[in-house]
C-alpha positions in Angstrom: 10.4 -75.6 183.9 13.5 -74.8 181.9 15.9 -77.4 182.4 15.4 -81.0 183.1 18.4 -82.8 184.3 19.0 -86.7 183.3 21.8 -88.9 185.3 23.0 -91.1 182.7 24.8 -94.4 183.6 26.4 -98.1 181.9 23.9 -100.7 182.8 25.6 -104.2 184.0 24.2 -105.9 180.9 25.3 -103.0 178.6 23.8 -99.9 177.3 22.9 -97.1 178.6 20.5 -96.3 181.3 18.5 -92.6 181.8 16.5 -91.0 184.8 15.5 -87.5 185.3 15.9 -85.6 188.5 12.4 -84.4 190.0 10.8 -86.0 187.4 9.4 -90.3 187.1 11.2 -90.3 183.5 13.4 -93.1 182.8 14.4 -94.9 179.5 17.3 -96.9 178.0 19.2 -97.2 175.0 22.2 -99.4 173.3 24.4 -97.3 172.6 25.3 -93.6 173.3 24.9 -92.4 170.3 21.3 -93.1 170.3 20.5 -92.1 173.9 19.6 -88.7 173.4 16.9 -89.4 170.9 15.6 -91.8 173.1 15.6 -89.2 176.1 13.6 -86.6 174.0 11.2 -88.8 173.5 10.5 -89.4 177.0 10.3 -86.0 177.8 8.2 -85.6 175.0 5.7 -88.5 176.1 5.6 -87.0 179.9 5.3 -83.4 179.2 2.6 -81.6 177.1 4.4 -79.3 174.3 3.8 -76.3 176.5 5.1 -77.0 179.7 8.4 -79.1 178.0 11.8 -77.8 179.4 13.7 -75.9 176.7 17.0 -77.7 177.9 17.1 -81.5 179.1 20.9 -81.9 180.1 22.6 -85.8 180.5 25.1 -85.8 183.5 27.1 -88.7 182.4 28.2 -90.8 185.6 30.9 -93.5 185.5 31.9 -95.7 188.3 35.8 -96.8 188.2 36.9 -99.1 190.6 41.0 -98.4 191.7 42.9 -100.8 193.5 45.4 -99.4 196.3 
């Protein structure tokens, strides 16, 4: 595997939530600065060091509600 993609979204009672396509790897953080640390180390806790990706992209989604 050479990429791993995450789909990155606000949870309701703030923060930041992460889950990886293809893959059971989820995690959290507080803010978005500190979300990619915390998504390394997920990969790094699921994966043995050989068979890592070499590239874990976040997809950032955001829902915005319009009114018409």
């Amino acid at each position: 595997m050479n990429e791993l993609i995450f789909i990155v979204e606000e949870a309701p009672e703030g923060g930041f939530v992460a889950r990886a396509l293809g893959q059971s790897i989820f995690t959290e953080s507080d803010t978005r600065a500190e979300l990619p640390e915390k998504v390394r180390d997920s990969v790094r806790c699921h994966f043995e060091k050989e068979k890592r990706p070499k590239v874990i992209r976040l997809h950032h989604v955001r829902e915005e509600v319009i009114a018409i």
